[in-house]
Each structure stands twice: as structure tokens, then as C-alpha cells.
C-alpha positions as a Markdown table, in Angstrom:
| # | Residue | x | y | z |
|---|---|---|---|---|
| 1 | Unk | -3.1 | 26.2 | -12.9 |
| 2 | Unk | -1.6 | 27.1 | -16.4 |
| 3 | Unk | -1.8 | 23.8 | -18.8 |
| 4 | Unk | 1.9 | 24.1 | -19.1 |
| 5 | Unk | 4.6 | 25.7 | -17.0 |
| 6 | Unk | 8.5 | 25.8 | -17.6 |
| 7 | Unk | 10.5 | 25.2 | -14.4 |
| 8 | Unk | 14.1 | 25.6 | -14.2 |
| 9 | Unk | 15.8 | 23.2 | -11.8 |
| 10 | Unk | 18.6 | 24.7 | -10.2 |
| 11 | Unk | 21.9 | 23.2 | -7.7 |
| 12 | Unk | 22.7 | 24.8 | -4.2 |
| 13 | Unk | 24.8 | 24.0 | -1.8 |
| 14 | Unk | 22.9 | 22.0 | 0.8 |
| 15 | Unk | 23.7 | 21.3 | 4.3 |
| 16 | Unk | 27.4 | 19.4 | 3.8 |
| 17 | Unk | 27.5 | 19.5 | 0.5 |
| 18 | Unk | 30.1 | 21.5 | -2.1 |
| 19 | Unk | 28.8 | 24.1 | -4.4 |
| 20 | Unk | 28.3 | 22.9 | -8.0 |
| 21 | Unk | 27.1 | 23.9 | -11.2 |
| 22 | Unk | 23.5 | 24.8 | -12.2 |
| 23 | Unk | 21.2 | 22.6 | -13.8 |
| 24 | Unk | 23.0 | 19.4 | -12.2 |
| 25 | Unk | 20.3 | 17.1 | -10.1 |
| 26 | Unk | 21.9 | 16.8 | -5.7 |
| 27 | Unk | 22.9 | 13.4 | -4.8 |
| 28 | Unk | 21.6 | 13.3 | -1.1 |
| 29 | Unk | 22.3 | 9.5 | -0.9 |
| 30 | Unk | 25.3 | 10.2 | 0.8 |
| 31 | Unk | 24.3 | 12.3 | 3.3 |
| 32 | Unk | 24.4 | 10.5 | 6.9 |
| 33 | Unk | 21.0 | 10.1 | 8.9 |
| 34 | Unk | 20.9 | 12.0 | 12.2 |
| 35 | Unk | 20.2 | 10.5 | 15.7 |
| 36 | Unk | 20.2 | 13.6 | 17.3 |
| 37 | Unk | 16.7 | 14.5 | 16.5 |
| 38 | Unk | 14.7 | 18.0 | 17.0 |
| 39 | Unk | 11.5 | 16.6 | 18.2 |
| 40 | Unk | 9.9 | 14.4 | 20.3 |
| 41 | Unk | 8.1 | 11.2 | 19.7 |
| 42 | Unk | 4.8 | 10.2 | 20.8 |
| 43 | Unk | 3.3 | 6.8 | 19.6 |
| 44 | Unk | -0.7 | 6.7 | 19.3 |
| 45 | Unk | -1.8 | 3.3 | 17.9 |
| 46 | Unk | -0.7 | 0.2 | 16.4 |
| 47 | Unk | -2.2 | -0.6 | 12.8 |
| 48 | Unk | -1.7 | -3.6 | 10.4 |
| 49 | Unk | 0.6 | -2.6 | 7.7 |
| 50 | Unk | -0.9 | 1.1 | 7.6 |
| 51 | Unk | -0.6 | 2.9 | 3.9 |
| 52 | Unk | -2.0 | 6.5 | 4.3 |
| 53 | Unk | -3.6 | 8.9 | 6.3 |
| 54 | Unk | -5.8 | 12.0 | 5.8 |
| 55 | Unk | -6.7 | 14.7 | 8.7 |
| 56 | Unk | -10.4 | 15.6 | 9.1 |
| 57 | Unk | -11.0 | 19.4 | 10.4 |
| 58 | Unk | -11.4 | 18.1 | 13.6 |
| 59 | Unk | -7.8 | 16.8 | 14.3 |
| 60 | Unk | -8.9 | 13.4 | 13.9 |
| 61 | Unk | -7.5 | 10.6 | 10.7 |
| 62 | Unk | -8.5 | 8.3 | 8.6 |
| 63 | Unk | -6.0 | 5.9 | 8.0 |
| 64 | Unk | -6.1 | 3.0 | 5.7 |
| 65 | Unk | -4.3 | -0.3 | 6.2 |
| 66 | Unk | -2.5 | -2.3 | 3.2 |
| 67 | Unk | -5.3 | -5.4 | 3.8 |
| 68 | Unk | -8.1 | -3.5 | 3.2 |
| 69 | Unk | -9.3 | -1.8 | 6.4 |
| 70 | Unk | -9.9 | 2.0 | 7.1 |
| 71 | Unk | -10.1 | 3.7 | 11.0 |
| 72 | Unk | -10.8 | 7.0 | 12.4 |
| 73 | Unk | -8.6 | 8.0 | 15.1 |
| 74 | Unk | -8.4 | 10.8 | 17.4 |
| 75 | Unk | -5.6 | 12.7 | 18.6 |
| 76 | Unk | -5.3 | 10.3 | 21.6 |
| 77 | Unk | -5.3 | 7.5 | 19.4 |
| 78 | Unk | -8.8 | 5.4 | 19.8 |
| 79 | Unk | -9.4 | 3.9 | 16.9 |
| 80 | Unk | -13.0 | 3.2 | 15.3 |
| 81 | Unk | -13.6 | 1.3 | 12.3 |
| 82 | Unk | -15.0 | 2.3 | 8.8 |
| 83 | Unk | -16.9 | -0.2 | 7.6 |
| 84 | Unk | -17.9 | -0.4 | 3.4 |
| 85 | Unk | -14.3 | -0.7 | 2.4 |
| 86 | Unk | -14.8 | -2.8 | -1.6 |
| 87 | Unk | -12.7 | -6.1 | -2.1 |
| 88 | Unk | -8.8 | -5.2 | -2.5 |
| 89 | Unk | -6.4 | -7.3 | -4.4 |
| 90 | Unk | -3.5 | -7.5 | -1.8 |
| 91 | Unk | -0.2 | -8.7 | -1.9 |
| 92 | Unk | 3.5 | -7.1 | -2.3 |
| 93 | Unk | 3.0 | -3.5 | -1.9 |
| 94 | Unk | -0.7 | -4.3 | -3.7 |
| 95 | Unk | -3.9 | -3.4 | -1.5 |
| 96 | Unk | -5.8 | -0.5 | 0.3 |
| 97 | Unk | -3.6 | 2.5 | -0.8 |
| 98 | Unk | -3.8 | 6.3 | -0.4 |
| 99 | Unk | -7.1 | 8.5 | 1.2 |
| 100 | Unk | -7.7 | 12.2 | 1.2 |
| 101 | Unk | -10.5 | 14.5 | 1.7 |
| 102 | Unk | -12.8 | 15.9 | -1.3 |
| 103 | Unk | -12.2 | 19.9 | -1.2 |
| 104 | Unk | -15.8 | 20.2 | -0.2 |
| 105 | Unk | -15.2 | 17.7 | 2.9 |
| 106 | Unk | -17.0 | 20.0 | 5.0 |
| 107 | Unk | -20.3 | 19.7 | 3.3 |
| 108 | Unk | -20.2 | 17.0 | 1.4 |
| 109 | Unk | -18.3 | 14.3 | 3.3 |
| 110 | Unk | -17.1 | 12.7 | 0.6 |
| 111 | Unk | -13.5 | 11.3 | 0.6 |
| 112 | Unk | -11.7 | 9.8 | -2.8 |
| 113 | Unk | -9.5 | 6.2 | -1.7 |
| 114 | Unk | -7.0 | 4.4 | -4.1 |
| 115 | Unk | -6.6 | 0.5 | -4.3 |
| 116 | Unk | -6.0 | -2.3 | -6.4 |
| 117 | Unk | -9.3 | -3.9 | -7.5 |
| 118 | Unk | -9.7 | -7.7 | -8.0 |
| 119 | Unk | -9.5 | -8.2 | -12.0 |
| 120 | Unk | -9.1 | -10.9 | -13.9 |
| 121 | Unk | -5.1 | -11.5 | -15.3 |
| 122 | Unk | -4.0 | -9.6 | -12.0 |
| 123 | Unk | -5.8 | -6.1 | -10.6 |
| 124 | Unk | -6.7 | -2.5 | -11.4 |
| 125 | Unk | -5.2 | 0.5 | -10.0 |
| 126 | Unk | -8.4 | 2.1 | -8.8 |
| 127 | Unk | -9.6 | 5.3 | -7.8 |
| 128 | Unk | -12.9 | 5.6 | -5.5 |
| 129 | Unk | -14.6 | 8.0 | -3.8 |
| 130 | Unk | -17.7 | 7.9 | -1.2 |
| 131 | Unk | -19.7 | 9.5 | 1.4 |
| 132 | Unk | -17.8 | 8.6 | 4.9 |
| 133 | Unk | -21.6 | 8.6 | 6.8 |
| 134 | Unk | -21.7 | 8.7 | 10.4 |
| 135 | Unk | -24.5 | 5.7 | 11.2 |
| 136 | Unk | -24.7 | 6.2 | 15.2 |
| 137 | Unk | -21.9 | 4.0 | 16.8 |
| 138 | Unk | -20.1 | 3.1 | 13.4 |
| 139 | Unk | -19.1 | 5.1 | 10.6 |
| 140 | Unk | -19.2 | 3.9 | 6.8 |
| 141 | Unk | -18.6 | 4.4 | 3.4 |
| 142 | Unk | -21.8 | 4.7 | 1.4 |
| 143 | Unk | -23.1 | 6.0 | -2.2 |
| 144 | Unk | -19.6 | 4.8 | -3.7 |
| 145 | Unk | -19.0 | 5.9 | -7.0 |
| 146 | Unk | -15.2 | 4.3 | -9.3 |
| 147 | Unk | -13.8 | 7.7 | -10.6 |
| 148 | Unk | -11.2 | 6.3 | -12.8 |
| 149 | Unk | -9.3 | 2.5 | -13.0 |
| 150 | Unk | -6.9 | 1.4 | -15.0 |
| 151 | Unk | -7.8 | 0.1 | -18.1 |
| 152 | Unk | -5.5 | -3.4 | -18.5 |
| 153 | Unk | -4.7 | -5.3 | -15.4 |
| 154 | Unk | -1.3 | -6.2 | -13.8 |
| 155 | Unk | 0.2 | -8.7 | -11.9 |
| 156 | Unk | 3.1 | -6.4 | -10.8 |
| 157 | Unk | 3.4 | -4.1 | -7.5 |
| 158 | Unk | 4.5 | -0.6 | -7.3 |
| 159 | Unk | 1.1 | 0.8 | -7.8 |
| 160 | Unk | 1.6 | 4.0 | -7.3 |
| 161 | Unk | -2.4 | 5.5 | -6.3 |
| 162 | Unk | -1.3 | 9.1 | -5.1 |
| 163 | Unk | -4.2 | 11.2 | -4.4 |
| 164 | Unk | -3.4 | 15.6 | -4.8 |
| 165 | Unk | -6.1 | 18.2 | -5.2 |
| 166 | Unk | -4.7 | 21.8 | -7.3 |
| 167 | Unk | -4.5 | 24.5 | -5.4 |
| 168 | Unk | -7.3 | 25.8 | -7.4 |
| 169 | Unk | -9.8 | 22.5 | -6.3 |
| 170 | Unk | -10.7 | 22.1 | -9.6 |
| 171 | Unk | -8.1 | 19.2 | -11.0 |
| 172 | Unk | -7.5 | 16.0 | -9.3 |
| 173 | Unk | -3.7 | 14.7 | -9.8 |
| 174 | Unk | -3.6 | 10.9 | -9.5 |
| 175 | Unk | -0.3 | 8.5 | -10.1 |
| 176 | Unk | -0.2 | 5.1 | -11.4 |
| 177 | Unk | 3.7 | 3.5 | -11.1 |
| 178 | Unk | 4.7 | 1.1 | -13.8 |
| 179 | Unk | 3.3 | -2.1 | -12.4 |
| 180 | Unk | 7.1 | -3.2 | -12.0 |
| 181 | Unk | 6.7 | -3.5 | -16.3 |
| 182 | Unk | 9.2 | -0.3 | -16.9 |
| 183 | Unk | 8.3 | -0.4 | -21.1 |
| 184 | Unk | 4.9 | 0.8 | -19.8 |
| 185 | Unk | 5.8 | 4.2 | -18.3 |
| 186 | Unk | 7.1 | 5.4 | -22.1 |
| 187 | Unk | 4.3 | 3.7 | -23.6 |
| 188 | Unk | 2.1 | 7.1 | -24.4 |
| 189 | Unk | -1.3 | 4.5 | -24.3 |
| 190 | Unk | -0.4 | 2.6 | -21.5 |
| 191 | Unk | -2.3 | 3.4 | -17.7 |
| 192 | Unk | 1.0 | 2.8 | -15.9 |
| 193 | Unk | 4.0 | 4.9 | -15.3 |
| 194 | Unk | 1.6 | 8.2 | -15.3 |
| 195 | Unk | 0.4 | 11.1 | -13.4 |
| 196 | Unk | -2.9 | 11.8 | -14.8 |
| 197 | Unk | -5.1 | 14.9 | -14.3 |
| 198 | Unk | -8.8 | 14.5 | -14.1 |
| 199 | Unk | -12.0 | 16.8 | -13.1 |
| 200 | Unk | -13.4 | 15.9 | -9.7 |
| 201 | Unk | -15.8 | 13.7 | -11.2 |
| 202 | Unk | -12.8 | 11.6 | -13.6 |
| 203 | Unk | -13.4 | 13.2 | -16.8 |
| 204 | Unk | -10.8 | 15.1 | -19.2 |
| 205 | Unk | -9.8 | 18.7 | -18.5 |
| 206 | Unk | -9.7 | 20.4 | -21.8 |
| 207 | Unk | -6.4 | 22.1 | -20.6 |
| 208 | Unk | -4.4 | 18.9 | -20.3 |
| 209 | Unk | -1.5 | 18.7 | -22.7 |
| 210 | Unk | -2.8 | 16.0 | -25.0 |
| 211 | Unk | -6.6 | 16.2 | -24.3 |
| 212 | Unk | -7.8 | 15.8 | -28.0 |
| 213 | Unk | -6.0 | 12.8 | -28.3 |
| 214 | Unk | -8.3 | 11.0 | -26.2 |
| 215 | Unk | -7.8 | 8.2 | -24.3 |
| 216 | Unk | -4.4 | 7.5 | -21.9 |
| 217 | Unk | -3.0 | 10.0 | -23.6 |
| 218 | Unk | -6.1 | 12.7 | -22.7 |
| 219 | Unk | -5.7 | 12.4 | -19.1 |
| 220 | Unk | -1.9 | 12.4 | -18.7 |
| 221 | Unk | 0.3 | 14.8 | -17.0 |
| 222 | Unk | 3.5 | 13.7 | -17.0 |
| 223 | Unk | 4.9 | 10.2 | -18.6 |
| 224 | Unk | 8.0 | 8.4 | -17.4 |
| 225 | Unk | 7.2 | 7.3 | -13.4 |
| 226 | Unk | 8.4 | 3.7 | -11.2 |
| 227 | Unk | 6.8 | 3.8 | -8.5 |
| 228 | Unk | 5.4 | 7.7 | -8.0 |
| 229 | Unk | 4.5 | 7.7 | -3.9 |
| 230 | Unk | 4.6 | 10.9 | -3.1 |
| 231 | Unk | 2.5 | 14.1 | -4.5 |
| 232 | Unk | 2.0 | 17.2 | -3.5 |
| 233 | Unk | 1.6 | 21.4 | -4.2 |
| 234 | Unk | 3.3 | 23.9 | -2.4 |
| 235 | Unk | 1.9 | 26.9 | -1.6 |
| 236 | Unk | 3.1 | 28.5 | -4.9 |
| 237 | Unk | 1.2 | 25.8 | -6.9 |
| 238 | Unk | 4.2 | 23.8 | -7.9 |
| 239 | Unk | 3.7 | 20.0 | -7.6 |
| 240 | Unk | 6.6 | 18.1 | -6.5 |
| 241 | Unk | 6.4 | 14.1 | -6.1 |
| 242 | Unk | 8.6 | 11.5 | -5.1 |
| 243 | Unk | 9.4 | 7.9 | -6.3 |
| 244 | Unk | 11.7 | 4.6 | -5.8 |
| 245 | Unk | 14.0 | 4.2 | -8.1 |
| 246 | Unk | 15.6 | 0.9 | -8.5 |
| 247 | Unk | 19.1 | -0.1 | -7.1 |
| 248 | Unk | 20.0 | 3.7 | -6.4 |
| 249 | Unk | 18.2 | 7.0 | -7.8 |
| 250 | Unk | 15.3 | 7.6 | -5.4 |
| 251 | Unk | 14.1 | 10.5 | -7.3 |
| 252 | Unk | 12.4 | 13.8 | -6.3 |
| 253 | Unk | 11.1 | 15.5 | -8.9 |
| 254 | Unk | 9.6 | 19.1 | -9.9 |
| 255 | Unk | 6.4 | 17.9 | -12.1 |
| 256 | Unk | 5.5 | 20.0 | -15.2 |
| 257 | Unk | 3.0 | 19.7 | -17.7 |
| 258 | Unk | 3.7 | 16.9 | -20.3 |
| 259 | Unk | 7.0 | 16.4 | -18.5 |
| 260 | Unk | 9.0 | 13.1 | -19.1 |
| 261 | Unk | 11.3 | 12.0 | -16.1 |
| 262 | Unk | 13.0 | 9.1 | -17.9 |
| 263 | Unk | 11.8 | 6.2 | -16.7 |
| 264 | Unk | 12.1 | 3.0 | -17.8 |
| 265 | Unk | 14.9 | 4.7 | -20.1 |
| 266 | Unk | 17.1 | 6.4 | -17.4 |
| 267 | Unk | 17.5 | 6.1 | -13.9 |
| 268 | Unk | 20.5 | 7.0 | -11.3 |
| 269 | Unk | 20.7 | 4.0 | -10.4 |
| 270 | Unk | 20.8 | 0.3 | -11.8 |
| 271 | Unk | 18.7 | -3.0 | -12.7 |
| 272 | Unk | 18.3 | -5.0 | -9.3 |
| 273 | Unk | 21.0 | -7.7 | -11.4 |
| 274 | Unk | 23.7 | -5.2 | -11.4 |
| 275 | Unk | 23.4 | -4.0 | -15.0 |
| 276 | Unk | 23.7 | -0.4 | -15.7 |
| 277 | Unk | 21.0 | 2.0 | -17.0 |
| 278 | Unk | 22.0 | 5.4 | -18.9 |
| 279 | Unk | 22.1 | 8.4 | -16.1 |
| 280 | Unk | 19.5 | 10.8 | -16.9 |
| 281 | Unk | 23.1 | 13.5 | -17.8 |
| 282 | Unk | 23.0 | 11.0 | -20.9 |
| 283 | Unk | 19.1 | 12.1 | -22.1 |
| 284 | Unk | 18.8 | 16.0 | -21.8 |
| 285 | Unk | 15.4 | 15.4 | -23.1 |
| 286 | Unk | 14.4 | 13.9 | -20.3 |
| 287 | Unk | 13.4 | 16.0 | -17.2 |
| 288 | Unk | 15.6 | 15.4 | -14.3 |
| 289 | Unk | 14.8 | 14.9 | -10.6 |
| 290 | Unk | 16.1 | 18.4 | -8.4 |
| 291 | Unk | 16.8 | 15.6 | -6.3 |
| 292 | Unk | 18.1 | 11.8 | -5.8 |
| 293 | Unk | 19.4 | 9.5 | -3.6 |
| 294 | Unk | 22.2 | 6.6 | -4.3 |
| 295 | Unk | 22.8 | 4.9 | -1.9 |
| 296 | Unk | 18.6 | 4.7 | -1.6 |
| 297 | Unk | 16.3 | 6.1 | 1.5 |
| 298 | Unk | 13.2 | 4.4 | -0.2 |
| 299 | Unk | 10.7 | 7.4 | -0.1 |
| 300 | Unk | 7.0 | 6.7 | 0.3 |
| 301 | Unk | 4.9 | 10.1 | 0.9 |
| 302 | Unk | 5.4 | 13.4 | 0.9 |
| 303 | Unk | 4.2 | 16.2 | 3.0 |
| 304 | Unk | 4.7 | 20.3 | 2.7 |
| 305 | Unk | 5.1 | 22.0 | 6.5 |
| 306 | Unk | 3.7 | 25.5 | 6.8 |
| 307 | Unk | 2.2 | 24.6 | 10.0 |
| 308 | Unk | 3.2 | 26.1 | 13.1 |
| 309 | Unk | 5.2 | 23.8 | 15.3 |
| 310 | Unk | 8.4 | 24.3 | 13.8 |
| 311 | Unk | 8.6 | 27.6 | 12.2 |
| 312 | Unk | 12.2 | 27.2 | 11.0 |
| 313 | Unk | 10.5 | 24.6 | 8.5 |
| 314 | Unk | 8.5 | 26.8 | 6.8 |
| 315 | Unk | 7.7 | 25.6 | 2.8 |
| 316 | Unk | 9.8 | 22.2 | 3.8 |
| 317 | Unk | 9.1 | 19.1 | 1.7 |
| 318 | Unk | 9.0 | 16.2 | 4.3 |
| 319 | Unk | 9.6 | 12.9 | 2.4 |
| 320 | Unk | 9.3 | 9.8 | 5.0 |
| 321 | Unk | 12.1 | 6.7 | 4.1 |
| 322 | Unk | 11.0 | 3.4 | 4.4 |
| 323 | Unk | 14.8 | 1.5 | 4.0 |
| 324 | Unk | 16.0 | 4.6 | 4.9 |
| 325 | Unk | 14.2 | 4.2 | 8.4 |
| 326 | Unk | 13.8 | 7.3 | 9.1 |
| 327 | Unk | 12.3 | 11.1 | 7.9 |
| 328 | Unk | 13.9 | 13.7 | 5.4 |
| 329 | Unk | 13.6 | 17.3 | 5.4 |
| 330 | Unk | 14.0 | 19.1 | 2.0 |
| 331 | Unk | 14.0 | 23.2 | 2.2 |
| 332 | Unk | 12.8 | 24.3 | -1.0 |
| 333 | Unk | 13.6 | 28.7 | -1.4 |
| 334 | Unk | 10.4 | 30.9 | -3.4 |
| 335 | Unk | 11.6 | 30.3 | -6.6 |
| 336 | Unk | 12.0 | 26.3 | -6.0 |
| 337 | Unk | 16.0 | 25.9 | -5.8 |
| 338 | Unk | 16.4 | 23.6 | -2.9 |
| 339 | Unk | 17.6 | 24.4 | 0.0 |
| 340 | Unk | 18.8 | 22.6 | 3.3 |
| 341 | Unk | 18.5 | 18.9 | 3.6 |
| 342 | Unk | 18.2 | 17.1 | 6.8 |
| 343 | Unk | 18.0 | 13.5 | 7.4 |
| 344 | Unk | 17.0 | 11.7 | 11.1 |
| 345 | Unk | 17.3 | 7.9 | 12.3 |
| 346 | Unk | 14.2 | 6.5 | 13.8 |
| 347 | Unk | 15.0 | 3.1 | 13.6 |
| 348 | Unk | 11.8 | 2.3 | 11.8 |
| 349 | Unk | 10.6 | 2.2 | 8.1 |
| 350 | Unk | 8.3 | 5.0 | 7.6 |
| 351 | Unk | 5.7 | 4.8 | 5.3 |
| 352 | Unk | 3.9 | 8.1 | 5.2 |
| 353 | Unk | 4.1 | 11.5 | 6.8 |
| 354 | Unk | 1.6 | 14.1 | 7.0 |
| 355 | Unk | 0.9 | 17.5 | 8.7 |
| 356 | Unk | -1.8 | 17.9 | 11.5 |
| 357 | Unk | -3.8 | 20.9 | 11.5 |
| 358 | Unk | -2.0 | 21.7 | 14.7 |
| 359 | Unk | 1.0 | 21.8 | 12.8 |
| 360 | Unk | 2.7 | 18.5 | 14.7 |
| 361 | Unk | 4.1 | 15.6 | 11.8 |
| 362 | Unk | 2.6 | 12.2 | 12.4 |
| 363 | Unk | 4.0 | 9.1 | 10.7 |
| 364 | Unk | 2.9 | 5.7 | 9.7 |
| 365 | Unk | 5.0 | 2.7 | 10.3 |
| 366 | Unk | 5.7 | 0.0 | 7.6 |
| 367 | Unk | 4.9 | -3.2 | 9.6 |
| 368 | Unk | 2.3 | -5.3 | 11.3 |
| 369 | Unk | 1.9 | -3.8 | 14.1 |
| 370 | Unk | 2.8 | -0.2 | 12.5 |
| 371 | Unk | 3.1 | 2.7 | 14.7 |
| 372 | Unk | 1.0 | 5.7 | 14.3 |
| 373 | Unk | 3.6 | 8.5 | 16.1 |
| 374 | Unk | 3.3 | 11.9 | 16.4 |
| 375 | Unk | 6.1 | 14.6 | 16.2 |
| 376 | Unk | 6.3 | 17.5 | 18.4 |
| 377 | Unk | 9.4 | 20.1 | 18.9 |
| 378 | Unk | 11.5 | 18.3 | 21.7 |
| 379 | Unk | 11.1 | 19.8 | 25.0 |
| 380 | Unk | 13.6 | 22.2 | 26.1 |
């Protein structure tokens, strides 16, 4: 991937919507939730609070619960635990975060996790990865190695913890949310508010933006992030992500390199008191989301379909709504304009989405029990 790339961000009309002018974000707040929905829905398991999942080549999952527990479940849903899991620091939307394979899975089965460490004054945002070793009956994480933590501890939520391998498999992208302390996502030296971009192994690409600087600054991406849930490429190597924002302007954005989307200075929406904060029309220089919601749908994860199931989907951004109960589809056209935008009602918040190999969508439930449910085109 190129150190920096300039993206224009264009407005299409979009499923109900009127035609407006270019280089305007889409308000999809107001578009009304489905309950007429194209597939069917198959629930597997029941988990405490789950947070992420990550398909093995086999079919199977790892999932990882908010407390601190990871499982392996098959496609028929039976469940095994992984032991080895370190302490987590839970509370709020604090704990055992996001999981996804190492691009060498297959012969190295090692696997990179995301939580927030126990640290004195509050706890780390904290990236891990390990060996997940099959011992017989049980599987575990072994040989576990920190790749990168945040440097000063918070007491805040919104952690952020995103895991997204470049097309390439040679950069690791990583978010960190503001810590609900919005000052830190402008502050250039703070770990929070950031997408960072590491080597495999944590250290500092020498094509990042900033990487003489050293330091925060060195590892940064992009700057300006609440509460970043939601990363991933699509198959033209753009990286897209979604985040909260506060009361209105759920964002999703089109990341660049050294990109500032605004945050804590701008939002679409306003302080959880009612005050105002500038729209991002009011700072140019700020990069704008391609997308945003007001009235909220409370995006978590974020998922790109080119699987097989439902063709018509093809290069979809699939963005799963947690007060929005329900899932979002988000065409996005070669040159990323956006496209059609549907919304379905399922009753239940959704924490995150991801894509089988087989091409059907399964879904994590935000409670205790949470759902595990798979998606497959409804029967005729």
C-alpha cells in the first residue's frame, strides 16, 4: 500500500434518498429499518456478552467474550474452550476485545487478540498475539508475546482494539478510541483516538506518514477517532472503518494516510448534555465520514461480502447496529462512491458481523446470553 493515498469522497443517490451535491457526507440516520428481511436466521450458541469473532479455514470460530473467555465453535455450534486467555480489565465496554488470524494462520497458528490489560490508574489498550495449540481434548494459547499497549492508562471505555491485516500482509492496522477523553484523539503524542500501522511484529514501518518522528506519532495512521469499531480493506485496498459518535453522527469513514476525521473537534452530532459541536461542513480540514447516521444505529464491526451466498452483495460493507438492533448494508461502486443502503430490524443489538468462508453472515449478540446466528438467503 502506497504511504499516502488521496480519496475523493463523493454523494449518490441511495436507496430513498434525493440526489445532492458532491463532496457532501449521506445522512442515513433517517432511513427506516426493514422487517421484511432477505435471509433467514439460524441461531448456533449462546455466549456471555460475546465481542468478536474470527473464521479458521475450516468453517469453525473463535469467538471472544467481553469477561475474558475465548471458544472454538463449529458450524453446528458446539462450543470448546480456549484456555491461556491473560487477566482483562473488564467493565463498561472494557474487556476481551477483537481476534483475527495471523496471515500465516495456516502454518503458524498464531492469532493476534485485543484487550484491556490491568494497569495501575485504570488499563492498557493491548494488543497480543499467540500460538492457539491444539493439546489433545483442549485447545490453548501458548508462547504469548504483547505486540503493542498503550503507553498511559485510562479509566474510560470506548476502547476501540480493531484488528486489519493490508491486503499486502505486511502492515497490521490497529485502532485505539479516545478512552471517552475526546482532547486525546487531537493530541499528536497521545495512544488514544488513533489508527496506528505496525509491522507484524509491532515495530515502525518506515512508510508511515510521520515515522521519523518517533514515538505516537511514528506509528499513527490517521488521528481524530471516538470510538473506531469497525476496520476493514476492500478488495481494492481501501480501508474503510466505522465508529460511534456521540448523540448523533455515527460515522463511516474512508481512511487515508495521515487523515484527520475531526474528532473531539467536530462531530454530526452533539455532547450527551445537549450542547452543540461544530459539524464537520464547519472544518474543511478535517476529513469527512462518506457516511453518518443522526438519529444513531450504534455501529460495532464491519465486514466486506464477496462471498457467494448473496451475489447481489458483491463489494458490500456490512456494518452490524447495536442501538440500532439490527444489520446495515452499504454498496460501495469501484471507485468508492457509495451506493445502495439497506437497513433490517432484528430486534436485537448486534455487536459484530463477519463473513464465513461459505459466504453465509453470522452475527454476535450484545447481551448475556448473546446469540451466535447465522444468515443464509431466505428460502424461496
Amino acid at each position: 500500500m502506497a504511504a499516502r493515498r488521496a480519496v475523493a469522497i463523493f454523494l449518490l443517490t441511495v436507496a430513498s434518498f434525493s440526489s445532492a451535491c458532491a463532496a457532501e457526507s449521506i445522512n442515513a440516520g433517517h432511513l427506516d429499518a426493514s422487517d421484511s428481511l432477505p435471509f433467514d436466521i439460524k441461531p448456533l450458541a449462546d455466549f456471555d456478552t460475546p465481542w468478536a469473532l474470527a473464521f479458521l479455514p475450516n468453517g469453525s470460530a473463535l469467538i471472544t467474550e467481553k469477561p475474558g473467555h475465548m471458544w472454538l465453535v463449529d458450524q453446528q455450534g458446539h462450543k470448546q474452550a480456549v484456555s491461556g486467555v491473560p487477566d482483562v480489565a473488564t467493565g463498561g465496554q472494557n474487556g476481551l476485545l477483537d481476534i483475527a488470524l495471523a496471515p500465516d494462520f495456516k502454518a503458524s497458528k498464531r492469532v493476534y487478540f485485543s484487550y484491556n490489560a490491568p494497569a495501575e490508574g485504570g488499563s492498557k489498550v493491548t494488543l497480543m498475539t499467540a500460538t492457539l495449540a491444539d493439546q489433545g481434548e483442549s485447545l490453548a494459547l501458548t508462547d504469548k508475546k504483547v505486540v503493542w499497549q498503550q503507553s498511559v492508562a485510562a479509566t474510560g471505555g470506548q476502547p476501540g482494539g480493531i484488528i486489519a491485516f493490508s491486503p499486502d500482509h505486511r502492515y497490521l492496522f490497529f485502532t485505539v478510541g479516545d478512552r471517552m477523553a475526546p482532547d486525546s484523539a487531537q493530541d499528536p503524542e497521545h495512544p488514544s483516538g488513533k489508527i496506528f500501522r505496525l509491522t507484524l511484529a509491532g515495530e515502525t514501518p518506515d512508510s508511515n506518514p510521520h515515522a521519523e518522528q518517533g514515538g505516537v506519532r511514528a506509528q499513527t495512521w490517521s488521528i481524530g477517532h471516538r470510538t473506531p469499531y469497525g476496520l476493514a480493506f476492500s478488495s481494492n485496498g481501501t480501508l474503510w472503518e466505522t465508529e460511534m459518535g456521540p448523540m448523533g453522527g455515527d460515522e463511516l469513514n474512508l481512511i487515508k494516510a495521515d487523515g484527520n476525521y475531526g474528532w473531539g473537534d467536530v462531530s454530526n452530532g452533539d455532547n450527551y448534555d445537549g450542547s452543540p459541536i461544530p459539524d464537520h461542513a464547519t472544518r474543511p480540514d478535517y476529513d469527512a465520514p462518506a457516511v453518518y447516521w443522526t438519529p444513531v444505529i450504534s455501529p460495532g464491526g464491519i465486514a466486506v461480502y464477496n462471498g457467494s451466498e448473496f451475489p447481489g452483495w458483491k463489494e458490500s460493507l456490512l456494518i452490524n447496529s447495536l442501538s440500532g438492533q439490527g444489520l446495515v448494508r452499504v454498496g460501495i461502486k469501484h471507485d468508492n462512491r457509495i451506493g445502495k443502503i439497506e437497513r433490517w430490524n432484528l430486534n436485537k443489538r448486534i455487536r459484530e458481523v463477519a463473513v464465513a468462508p461459505d459466504g453465509s453472515i453470522w452475527l454476535l449478540e450484545d447481551a448475556n446470553p448473546g446469540q451466535l446466528l447465522r444468515l443464509t438467503p431466505k428460502a424461496s
